[in-house]
N, C-alpha and C positions, 0 to 999 in steps of 0.2 A: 504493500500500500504506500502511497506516493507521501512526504512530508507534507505538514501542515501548509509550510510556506509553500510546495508545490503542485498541490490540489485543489485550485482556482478551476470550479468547473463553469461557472459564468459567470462573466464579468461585467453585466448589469446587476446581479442578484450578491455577487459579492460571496458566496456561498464555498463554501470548503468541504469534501470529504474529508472527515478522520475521527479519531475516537472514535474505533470500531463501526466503519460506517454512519455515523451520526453527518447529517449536513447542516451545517450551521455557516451563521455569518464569519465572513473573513477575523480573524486575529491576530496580528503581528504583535503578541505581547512575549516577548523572550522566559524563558525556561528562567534567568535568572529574576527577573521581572518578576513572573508567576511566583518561584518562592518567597519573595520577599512582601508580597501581597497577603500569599498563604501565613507568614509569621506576623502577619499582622491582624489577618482575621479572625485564625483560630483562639489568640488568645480574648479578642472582643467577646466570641461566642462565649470560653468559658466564663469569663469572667458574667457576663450579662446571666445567664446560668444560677450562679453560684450565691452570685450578690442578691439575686429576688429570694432563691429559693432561702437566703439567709433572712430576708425580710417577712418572707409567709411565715416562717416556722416562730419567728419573734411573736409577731402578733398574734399567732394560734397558742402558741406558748405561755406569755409574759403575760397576768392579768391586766397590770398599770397600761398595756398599748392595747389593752377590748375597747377602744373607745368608739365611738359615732366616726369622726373622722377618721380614724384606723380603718374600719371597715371596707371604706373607699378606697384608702388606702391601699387594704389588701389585696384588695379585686385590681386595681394596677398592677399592686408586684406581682399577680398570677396574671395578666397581662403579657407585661413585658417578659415573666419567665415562660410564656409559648411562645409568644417573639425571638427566646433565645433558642428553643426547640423547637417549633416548626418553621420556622421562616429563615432565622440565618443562617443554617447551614447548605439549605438548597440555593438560596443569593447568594452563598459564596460560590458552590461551585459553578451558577451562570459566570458569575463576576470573574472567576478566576480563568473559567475554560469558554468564556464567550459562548458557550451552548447549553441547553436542557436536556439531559439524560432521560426523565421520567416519564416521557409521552406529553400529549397535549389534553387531556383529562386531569392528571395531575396539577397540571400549570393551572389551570383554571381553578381548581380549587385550592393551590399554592397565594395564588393572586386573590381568590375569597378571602381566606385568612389574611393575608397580608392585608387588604384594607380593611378588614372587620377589626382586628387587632390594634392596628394604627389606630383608626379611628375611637376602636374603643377607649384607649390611655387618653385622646383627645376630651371626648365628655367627661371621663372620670376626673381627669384635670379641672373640669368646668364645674363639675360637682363639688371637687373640691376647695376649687375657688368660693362656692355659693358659701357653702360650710363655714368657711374661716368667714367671708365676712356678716356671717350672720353672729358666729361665735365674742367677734370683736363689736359688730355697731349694735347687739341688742344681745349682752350678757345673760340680763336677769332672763330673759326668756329663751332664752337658747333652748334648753331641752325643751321646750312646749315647742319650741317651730322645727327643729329636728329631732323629730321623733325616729320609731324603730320604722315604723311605717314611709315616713318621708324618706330615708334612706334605702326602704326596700323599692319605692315608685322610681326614686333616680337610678338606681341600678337595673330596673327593668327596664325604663330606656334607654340606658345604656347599649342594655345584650342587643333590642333592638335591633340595631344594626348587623348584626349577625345573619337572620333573616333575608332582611334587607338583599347587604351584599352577595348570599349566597344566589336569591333569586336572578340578581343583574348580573352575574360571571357565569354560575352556572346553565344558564337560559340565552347565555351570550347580549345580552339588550347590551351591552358595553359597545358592541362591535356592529350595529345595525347603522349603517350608512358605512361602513368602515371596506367595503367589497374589494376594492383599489389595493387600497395599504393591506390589507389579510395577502394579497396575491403575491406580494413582494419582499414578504417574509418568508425565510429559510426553513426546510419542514421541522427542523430541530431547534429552534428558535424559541421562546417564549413570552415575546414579549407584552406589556399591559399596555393595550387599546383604547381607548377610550373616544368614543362618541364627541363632540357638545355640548349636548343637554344633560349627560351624564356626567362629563368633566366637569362643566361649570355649575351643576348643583352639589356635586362632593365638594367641588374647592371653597365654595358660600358657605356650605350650610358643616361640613365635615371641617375645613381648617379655619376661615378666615370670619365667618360670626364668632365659634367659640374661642378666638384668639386675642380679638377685640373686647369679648363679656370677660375673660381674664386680667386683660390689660386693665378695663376699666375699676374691676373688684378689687384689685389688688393696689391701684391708687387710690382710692377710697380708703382699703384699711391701711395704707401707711397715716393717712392724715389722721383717720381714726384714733391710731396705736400713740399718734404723737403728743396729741388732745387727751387723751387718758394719762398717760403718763405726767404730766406738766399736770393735771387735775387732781393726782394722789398727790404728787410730792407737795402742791399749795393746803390741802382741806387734810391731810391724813396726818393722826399725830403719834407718839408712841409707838407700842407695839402693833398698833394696826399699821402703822406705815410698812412695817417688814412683813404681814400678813398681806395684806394688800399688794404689796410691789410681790412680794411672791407668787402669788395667785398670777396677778398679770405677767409674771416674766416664764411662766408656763405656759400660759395661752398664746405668750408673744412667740416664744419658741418655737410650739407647734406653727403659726403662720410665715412666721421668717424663713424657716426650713420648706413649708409647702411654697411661698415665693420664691427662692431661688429655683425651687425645684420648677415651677411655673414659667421663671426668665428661661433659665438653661432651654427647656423646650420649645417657647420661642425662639430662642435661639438660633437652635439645631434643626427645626421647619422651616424658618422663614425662606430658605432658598426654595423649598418645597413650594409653599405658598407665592413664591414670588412667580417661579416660571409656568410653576399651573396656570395659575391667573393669566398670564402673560400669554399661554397658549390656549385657554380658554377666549379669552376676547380679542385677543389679534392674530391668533392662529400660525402666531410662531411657533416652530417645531425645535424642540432644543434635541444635540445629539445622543445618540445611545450612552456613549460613553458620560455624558452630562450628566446622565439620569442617573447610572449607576452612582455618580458620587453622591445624587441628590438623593436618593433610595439608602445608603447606609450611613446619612447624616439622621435621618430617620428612625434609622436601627440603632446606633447609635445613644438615640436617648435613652432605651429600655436601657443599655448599659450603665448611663451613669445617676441613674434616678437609685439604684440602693449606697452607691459611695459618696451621694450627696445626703442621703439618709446618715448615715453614718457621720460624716464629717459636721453637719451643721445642726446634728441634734442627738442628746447626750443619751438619755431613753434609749433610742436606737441605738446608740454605739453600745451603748455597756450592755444591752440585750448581745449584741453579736461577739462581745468578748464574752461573755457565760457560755453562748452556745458552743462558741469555738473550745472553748477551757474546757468544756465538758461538764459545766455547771448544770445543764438543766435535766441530769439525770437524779438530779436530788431535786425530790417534789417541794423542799421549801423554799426552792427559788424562786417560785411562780410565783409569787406574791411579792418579791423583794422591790424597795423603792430603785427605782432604775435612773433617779434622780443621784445616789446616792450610795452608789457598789467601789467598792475597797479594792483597789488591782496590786494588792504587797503580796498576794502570792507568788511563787515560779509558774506557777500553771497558769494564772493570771496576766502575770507577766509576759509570758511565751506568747497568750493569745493576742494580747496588746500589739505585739511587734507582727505579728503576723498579717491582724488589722491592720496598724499605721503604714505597711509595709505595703497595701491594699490602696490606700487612700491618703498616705501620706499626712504628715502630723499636723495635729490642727489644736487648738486652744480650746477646751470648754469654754462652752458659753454659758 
């Protein structure tokens, strides 16, 4: 069988035999290329992996993290930990070997889950924007407006979209006016299609509403949190002042920590959101290769949403050195304040560095 670089079977189509007769689009990316791609994604993979699955078991685990917002929480980090199982490893191998191994039934439901799962982190993020600024601009009634109930309705439209996108990939409506461009794709190829009226309602109503109702939530509770704080330290006196600033520098934490986590993802979409739109309304076509970098800025975020857990909120961190230390096979951990765990042990210690070695050292806040 003839080399990669010399199995150009047509050169309108761009199309290459190899890997084992697979026809895919052309690839000039060099073997040395390839590996240094591959030692950069596999550790993405495990890492994105390891860091949620360390986040599920926190809050399934650790009483102090059963909270309302946790909950949202967790359904993210089982988000992003299928994100790290089913989707990144089949994007790498397109990414890496420019072709699809698994047939074209596969892809389509490779490409369901991929925007079912995106999208999902997307509302959950929204939900839990709503949460924190309900938590900050109306305290005393926080539990009367998120109830257990209000949090089961947000996460049923969340799944939503599950449904949803299975019916549009699976039933192909993504590809309906698409008859042209289907023709001119390579038979081992996989790539996501998208219509018009399809693209430009995912990019409205899937990135660029709930990106903006984020934006907005989350300046609101900076001015919120500033206006509380300047209000206890004038009217609070004595030991209510350290009972009070306590209370609020726990509620602040949990928001500060879901706000970066809220920027980063802005962040890490905005190219997403930039060229969809941009190919939504003026019908520019950005390149293959474009996509792929804009597709694992995406992936991406599932990776660094549990090492931002970890680095900008204490709860979490000291949850993940117990699990690591092998603290949570003694059942009286489950209650320990996670405000307030002791790392003078060696076994403690060992986990500490293992962590910071993960996420790099950071300061209690």
């Amino acid at each position: 069988m003839e080399t990669l670089n010399e199995s150009i079977r047509n050169s309108s189509l761009l199309c290459v035999e190899a890997f084992h007769n697979f026809h895919c689009t052309y690839n000039d990316v060099s073997e040395a290329e390839r590996a240094i791609l591959i030692a950069i994604i596999i550790p993405a993979i495990a890492i994105t992996i390891f860091g949620n699955l360390l986040t599920v078991v926190s809050i399934l685990y650790f009483r102090q993290l059963q909270t309302r917002t946790n909950v949202l929480t967790l359904f993210l980090a089982v988000a992003d930990l299928l994100v790290g199982l089913l989707i990144m490893p089949f994007s790498a191998m397109r990414s890496v070997y420019n072709c699809w191994f698994y047939g074209w039934t596969f892809c389509k439901i490779h490409s369901w889950f991929d925007y079912t799962l995106c999208t999902l982190s997307v509302l959950l993020l929204s939900c839990i924007s709503f949460d924190r600024y309900v938590a900050i601009s109306d305290p005393l009634r926080y539990h009367q407006r998120i109830t257990n109930r209000t949090c089961a309705l947000m996460l049923l439209f969340c799944w939503l979209c599950l449904p949803f996108y299975g019916l549009v990939f699976m039933l192909e409506w993504n590809l309906v006016g698409l008859e042209e461009e289907l023709a001119q794709i390579c038979p081992d190829d996989c790539p996501v299609l998208l219509n018009l009226p399809f693209a430009m309602a995912n990019t409205i109503f899937g990135c660029v509403v709930p990106m903006i109702l984020m934006t907005l939530a989350y300046g609101r509770i900076y001015q919120l949190a500033r206006q509380q704080a300047r209000k206890i330290t004038s009217t609070a006196m004595g030991s209510n002042v350290d009972s009070a600033r306590s209370s609020l520098r726990r509620e602040h934490s949990a928001t500060i920590t879901m706000g970066i986590i809220v920027g980063v993802f802005i962040s890490l979409w905005m190219p997403y959101f930039v060229v969809s739109t941009t190919e939504s309304i003026f019908g520019y076509q950005a390149s293959s290769l474009a996509w792929e970098f804009i597709n694992w800025f995406t992936y991406i975020n599932s990776t660094v949403n549990p090492i931002l857990f970890a680095a900008f909120n204490r709860p979490f961190r000291n949850a993940f050195y117990l699990i690591l230390s092998g603290r949570i096979f003694s059942s009286s951990y489950r209650g320990v304040d996670l405000f307030n765990v002791q790392h003078g042990s060696k076994v403690n210690q060992g986990a500490k560095r293992c962590v910071s070695t993960l996420i790099g050292k950071e300061s209690d806040r």
